[in-house]
N, C-alpha and C positions, 0 to 999 in steps of 0.2 A: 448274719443278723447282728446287729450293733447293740448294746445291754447300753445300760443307763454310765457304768464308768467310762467306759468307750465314747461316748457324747459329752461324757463332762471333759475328759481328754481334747475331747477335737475342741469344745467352744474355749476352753483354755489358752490352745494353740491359737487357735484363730485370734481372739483379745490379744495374746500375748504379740505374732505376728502383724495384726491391724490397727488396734485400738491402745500404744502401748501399754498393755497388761503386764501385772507381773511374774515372775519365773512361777513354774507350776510349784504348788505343793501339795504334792501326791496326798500325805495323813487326811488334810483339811481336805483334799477330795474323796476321800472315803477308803484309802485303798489299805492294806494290812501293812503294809511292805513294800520298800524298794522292788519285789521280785514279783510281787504280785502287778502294780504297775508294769513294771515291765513285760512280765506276760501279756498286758492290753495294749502294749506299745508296737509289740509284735506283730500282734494280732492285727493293727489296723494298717501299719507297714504292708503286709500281708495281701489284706483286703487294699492295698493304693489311695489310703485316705492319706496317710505320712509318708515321710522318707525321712531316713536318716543313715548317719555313720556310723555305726556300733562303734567304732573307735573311740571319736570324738565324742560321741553321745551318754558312754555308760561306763563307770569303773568296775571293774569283776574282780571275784576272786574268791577263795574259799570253796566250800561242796556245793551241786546243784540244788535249789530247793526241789524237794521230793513234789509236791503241788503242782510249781509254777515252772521246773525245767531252766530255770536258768541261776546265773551266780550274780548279778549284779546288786553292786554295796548300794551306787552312787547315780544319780540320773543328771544330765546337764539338761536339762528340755530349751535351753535358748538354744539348742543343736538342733532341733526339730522344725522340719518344713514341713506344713499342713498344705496338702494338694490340691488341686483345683475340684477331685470327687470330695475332699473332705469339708471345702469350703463352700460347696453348693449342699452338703447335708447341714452343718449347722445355719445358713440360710434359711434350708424347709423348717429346720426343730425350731428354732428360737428367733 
């Protein structure tokens, strides 16, 4: 089930990928953290709404947040391809 930052995530991707929109900013979408996004990043990866390259996508480093399970400082979101399941949910929502 997809929560409300999850859907701010995809229709970001999608403006950002469609309509040129600009690079996400995770804060101004509601999120605590770098690691906190990232754990929804995951998540929707996951679930086949994105793909991406953890490489190319996220600088790491440092302990894992206890919370969100991962180390990432840094997000590139113009590395993110929003999938055709993700592009037929922001479609339905908005």
């Amino acid at each position: 089930m997809l929560d409300e930052l999850d859907l701010k995530i995809l229709k970001g991707l999608y403006d950002l990928n469609f309509n040129h929109g600009q690079k996400l900013n995770f804060t101004e979408l509601g999120f605590e953290s770098n690691q906190h996004a990232a754990y929804h990043l995951y998540k929707l990866q996951k679930l086949s709404y994105i793909n991406f390259d953890e490489e190319r996508s996220f600088t790491t480093g440092g302990r894992k947040h206890e919370k969100y399970h991962n180390n990432v400082l840094t997000i590139w979101s113009e590395n993110f391809d929003i999938l055709e399941k993700g592009i037929e949910e922001v479609k339905k929502r908005f």
